[in-house]
N, C-alpha and C positions, 0 to 999 in steps of 0.2 A: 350951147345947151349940153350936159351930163347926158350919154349915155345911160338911161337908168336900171339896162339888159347888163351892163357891162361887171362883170365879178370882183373886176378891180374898183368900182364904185360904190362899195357898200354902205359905208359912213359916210355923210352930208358932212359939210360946216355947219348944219345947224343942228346935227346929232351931238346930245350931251348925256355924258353918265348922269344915272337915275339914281336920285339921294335916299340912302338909308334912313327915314325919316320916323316911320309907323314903328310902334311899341305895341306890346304884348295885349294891352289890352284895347288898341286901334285895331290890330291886327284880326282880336278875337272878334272884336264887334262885326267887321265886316263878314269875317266867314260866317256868321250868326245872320247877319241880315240877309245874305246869299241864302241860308239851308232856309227859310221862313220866309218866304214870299206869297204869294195867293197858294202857291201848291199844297200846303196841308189842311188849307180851307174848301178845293179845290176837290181833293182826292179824299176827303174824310167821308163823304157819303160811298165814294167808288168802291171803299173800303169797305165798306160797309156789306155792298153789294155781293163784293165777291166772296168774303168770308164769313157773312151772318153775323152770329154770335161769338165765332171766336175774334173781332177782329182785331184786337190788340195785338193775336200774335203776328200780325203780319207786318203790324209799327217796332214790333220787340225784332224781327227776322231784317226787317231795312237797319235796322240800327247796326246789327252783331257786323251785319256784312261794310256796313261803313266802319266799322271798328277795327276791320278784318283788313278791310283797303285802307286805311288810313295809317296800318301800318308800312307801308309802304311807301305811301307819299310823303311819311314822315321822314324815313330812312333816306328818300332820293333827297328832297328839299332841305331837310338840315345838309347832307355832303355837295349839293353844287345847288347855292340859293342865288338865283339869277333869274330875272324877269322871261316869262314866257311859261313857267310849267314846265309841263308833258312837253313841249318842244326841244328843251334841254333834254332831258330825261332821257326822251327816245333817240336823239341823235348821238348822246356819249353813250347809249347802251347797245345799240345795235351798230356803231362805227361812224365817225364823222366821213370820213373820205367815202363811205359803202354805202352798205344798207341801211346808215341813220339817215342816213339824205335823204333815202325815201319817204321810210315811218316818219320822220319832223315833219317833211312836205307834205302828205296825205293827212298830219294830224291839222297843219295850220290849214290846208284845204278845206279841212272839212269844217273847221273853227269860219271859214269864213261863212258857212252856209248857215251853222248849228248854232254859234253864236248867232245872228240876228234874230233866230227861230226862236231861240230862247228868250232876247228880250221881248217880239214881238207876243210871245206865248203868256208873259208875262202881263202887259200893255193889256190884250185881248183880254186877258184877267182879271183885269184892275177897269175897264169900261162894264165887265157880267154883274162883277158887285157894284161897280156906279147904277147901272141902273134900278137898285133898291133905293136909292137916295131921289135918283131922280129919273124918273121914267123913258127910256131911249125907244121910240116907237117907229121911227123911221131907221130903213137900212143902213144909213150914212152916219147916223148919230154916234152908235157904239165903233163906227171905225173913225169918228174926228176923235173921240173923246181916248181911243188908244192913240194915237197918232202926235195927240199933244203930248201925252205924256212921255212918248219920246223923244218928244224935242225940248221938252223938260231937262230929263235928263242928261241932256247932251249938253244944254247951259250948264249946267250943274257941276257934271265934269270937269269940265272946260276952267280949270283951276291948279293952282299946286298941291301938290300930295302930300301935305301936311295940311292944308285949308280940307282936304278930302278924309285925311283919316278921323278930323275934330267934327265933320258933317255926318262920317260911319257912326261915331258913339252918340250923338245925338238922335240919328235916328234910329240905334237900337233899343234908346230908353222906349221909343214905341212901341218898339218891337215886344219889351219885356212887358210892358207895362198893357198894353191886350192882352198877352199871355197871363200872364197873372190876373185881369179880371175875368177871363172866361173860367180858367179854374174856378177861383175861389167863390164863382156861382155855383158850380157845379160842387163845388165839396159843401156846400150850406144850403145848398136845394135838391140833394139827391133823393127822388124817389123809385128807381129802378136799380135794381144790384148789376154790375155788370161781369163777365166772365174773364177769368185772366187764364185759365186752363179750360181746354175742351171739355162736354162731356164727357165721361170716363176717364179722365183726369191726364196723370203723366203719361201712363199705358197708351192713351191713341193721339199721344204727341205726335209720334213718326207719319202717322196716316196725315195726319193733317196739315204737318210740314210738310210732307212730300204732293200733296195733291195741284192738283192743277189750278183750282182757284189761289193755292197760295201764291203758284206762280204770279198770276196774272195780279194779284193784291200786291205784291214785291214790286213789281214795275208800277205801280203807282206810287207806294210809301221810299222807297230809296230815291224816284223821284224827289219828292219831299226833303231827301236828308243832302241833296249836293250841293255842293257849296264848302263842303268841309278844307277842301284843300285849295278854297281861292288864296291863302298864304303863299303858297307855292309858285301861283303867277304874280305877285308882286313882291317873289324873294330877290329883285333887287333894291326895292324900297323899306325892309322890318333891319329894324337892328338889332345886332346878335344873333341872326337866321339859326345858326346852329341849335339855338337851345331855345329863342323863342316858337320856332315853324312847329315844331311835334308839339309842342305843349299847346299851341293856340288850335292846332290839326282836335286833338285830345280832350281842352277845353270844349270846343264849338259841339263836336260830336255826344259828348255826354251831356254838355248843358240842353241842348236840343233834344235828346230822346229823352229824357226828364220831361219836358214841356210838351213833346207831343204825346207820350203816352198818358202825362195828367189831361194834359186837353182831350184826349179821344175818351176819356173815362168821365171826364165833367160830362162832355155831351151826352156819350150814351148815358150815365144814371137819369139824365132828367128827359132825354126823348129815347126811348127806344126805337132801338136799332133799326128795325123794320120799318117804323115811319122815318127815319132822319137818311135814310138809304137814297128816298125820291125828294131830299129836300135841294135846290139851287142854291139858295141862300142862309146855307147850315148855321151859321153863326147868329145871321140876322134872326132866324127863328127861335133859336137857342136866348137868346138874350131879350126878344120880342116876348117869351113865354115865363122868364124871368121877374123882368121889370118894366116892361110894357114898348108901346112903340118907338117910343122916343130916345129913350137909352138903347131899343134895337138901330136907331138910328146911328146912334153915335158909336156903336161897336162896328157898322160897316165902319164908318169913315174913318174907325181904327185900322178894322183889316185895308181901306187904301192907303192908308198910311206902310204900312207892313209890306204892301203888294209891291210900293212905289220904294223904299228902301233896299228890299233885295235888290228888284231892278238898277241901283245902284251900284251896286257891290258888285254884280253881274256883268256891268260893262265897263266897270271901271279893271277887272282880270283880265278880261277877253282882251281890255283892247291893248294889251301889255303883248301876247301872243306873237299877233303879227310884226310887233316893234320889232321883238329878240330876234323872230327868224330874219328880219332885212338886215338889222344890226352885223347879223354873222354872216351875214352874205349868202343866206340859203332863200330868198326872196324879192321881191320889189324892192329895191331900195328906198325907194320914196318910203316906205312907211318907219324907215328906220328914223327918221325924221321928228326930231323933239320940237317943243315949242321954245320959241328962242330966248323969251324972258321967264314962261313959267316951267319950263324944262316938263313936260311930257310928251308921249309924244299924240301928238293932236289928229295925225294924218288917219291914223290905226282909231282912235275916237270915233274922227267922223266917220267915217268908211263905214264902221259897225254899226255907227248909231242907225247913219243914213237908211241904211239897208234892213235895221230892225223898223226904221220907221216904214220903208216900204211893205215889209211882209203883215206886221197890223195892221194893214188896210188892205192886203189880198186874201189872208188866210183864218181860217175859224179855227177854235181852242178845240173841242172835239179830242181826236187821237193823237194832236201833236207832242202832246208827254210823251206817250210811246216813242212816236218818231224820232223824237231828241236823243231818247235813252239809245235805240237800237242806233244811230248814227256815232254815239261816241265808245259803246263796248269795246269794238274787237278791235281798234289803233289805239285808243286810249286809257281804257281796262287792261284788257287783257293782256296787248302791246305792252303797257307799262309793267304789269308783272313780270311778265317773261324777260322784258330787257335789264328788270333789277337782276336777276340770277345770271346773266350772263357777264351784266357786269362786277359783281361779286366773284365770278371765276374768272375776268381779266385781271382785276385790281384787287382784289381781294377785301381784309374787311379790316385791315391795321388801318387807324387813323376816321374811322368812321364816326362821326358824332353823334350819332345813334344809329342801334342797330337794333334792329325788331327782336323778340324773342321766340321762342321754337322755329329757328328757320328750316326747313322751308316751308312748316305746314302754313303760314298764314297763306303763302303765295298760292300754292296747291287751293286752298282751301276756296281764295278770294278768284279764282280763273276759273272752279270749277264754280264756283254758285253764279259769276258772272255770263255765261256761256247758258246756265238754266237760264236767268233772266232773260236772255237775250233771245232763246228757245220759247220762252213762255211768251210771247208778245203775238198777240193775234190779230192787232189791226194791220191796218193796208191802206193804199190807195187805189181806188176805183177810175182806170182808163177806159175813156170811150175812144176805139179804133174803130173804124170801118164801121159803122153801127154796131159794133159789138161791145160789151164791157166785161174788159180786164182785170183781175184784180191783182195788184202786185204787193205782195208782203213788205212789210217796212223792214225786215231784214236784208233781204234781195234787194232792196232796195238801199240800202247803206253799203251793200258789196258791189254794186254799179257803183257808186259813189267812189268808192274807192279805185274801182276801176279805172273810171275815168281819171282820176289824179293820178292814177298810175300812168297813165296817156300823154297825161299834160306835164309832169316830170320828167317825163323821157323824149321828149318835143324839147323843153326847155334843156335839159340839161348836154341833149344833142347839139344845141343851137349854140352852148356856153363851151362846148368840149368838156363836161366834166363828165365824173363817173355817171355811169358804166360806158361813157362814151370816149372817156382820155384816153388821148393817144402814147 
């Protein structure tokens, strides 16, 4: 039996290069079914809540800042497109031999946690809107009915990646094709005008950028828009990474804030904002008060169509992650582990799926948007900015196949609005100790997170003799 600790055993026999398969417009579809999942059905009322009447700027402020970052993951992923992402990224930016050992380790760490959260977040999303179709009345119902759809998905997968990119553009025609009926009720049944400038116009722009509610409306809507740079985790499968990854990054982001700010504007003309703030099943009402129940019927079981595609797109990135880190030898080797006829790799699949199917059946939707967002900022935001400038002053910027423009203010720009988000999130989890109750912020609490994998890296990599431990 294989040593699977061993450094020297990173590549299996059954580990195979991953075929550049996906084209531009496979590519875009997925990052499109990634950013539109339950979440802007999800967070459209939240939006609501927290910004009133202005709330569109808070969909126009998630967008600029995905535009802001997206310059950046354009720049890493066109110059080293290789499966995993941010795990490449952060290890040639902060040093393979050093301090990338860490930030890759702590990012796939926390990928193992934040990924499952995410599908599960998702799952739990897609049983809130089942139950408008069909009524979940016992506890158990709305966690089988997430539960299958994880193991859904995990069939699903479980394929070659060209059968997977031809499955992405099929179900994005869903994707589009919801989107465009909810508008185009909403542009031929407007009866409320809705606001795209606050009261008192450009003048109290600043106040209301800067306010606290927008913060807290930003951590909902840039939820809504991630997904942009799933290209990036399967830049070993797009062909011509170079020129396709920015442009599909590019595409997804603007085709996207197009559709969510027509869609938040369909809804608010016909329900005002004030009633659509306390609604559950924003769409199904929207579409209920349109053309009656039955075509509200059939727009939920649009939005689970939409719910159940991202969640696609979603695990089919993730589970590329953990491949790349075993691949190089900074992880279990087992996961480096392709499938032997359909060449994926299947161990990194189940693993994630596994573990998103266990958290749908522990965890409620609730704050876990927050949780997600505050868990991947400061090693995978923020980390990635800071590691592009460092490596722009290692290697410079000859032979770069894109290179953002006004450097460095996007970077500046996209660390400092990151770090407000990150600042503005105010839920928590509520510990019961000793009969007392706790509350511990979901930031402190992604910085234990990280702690601990800083624990466990240093345990492991004592155990392997490598840095900071070689002798």
């Amino acid at each position: 039996m294989p040593n699977l600790d061993s450094p020297s055993a990173p590549l299996l026999e059954a580990t195979a290069p991953l075929r550049r398969r996906l084209g531009l417009v496979q590519a875009t579809a997925l990052n499109m079914i990634d950013m539109v999942g339950i979440g802007p059905f999800v967070t459209l009322p939240l939006v609501m809540g927290f910004m009133g009447p202005n709330f569109l700027l808070a969909w126009v402020v998630g967008a600029a800042l995905s535009l802001v970052d997206g310059l950046i993951w354009s720049e890493l992923g066109a110059a080293y497109p290789e499966a995993g992402g941010s795990y490449r990224f952060l290890k040639l930016a902060y040093g393979e031999q050093s301090w990338g050992r860490l930030m890759s380790f702590l990012y796939v760490w926390q990928t193992l946690v934040q990924a499952p959260l995410v599908v599960a977040s998702g799952a739990i999303g897609f049983a809130q809107y089942f139950g408008y179709l069909v009524p979940l009345t016992e506890w158990w119902q709305p966690k089988m009915v997430s539960g299958v759809v994880v193991l859904l998905l995990i069939a699903l997968l479980y394929r070659r990646i060209e059968d997977v990119g031809r499955l992405g553009v099929l179900l994005c025609v869903g994707v589009l094709g919801l989107m465009g009926w909810l508008i185009f009720g909403g542009l031929t049944h407007a009866t409320h005008s809705v606001q795209w400038l606050p009261t008192g116009g450009i003048g109290a722009l600043p106040g209301v950028l800067m306010s606290v509610a927008m913060g807290q409306a930003t951590v909902k809507t840039i939820y809504s828009y991630l997904g942009y740079y799933n290209v990036c985790h399967l830049g070993g499968e797009v062909k011509e990474p170079h020129k396709l990854i920015p442009r599909s990054i590019f595409l997804s982001i603007l085709g996207i804030m197009a559709l969510y700010l027509l869609l938040n504007w369909s809804v608010g003309s016909v329900i005002p904002w004030a009633e659509a703030r306390h609604s559950e099943f924003i769409v199904s009402t929207f579409v209920e008060r349109l053309y009656g129940a039955v075509a509200a019927k059939a727009a939920t079981a649009l939005v689970l169509w939409v719910a159940f595609a991202s969640l696609f797109a979603v695990l089919l990135g993730y589970s590329r992650i953990p491949y790349a880190a075993a691949a190089d030898g900074e992880f279990l080797p087992i996961f480096a582990k392709t499938h032997p006829t359909k060449q994926f790799p299947h161990v990194s699949l189940l693993l994630l799926g596994g573990m998103g199917f266990v958290f749908s059946l522990l965890f409620k939707l609730g704050e876990v948007i927050s949780a997600i967002l505050a868990m991947r900022i400061l090693v995978q935001f923020v980390g990635q900015a800071v590691g592009l400038v460092l490596l722009r002053r290692r290697r410079g910027t000859q032979g770069l196949p894109f290179r953002m423009p006004l450097y460095p203010l996007p970077v500046v720009v996209a660390v400092a609005v990151w770090l407000w988000v990150f600042w503005s999130i105010t839920e928590g989890i509520e510990l019961h100790l000793s009969g007392r109750t706790v509350f511990l912020p979901f930031q402190l609490a992604a910085v234990l997170m990280m702690g601990l994998g800083t624990v466990v890296f240093l345990l492991w990599s004592r155990r392997l003799g490598r840095w900071p431990f070689r002798k």
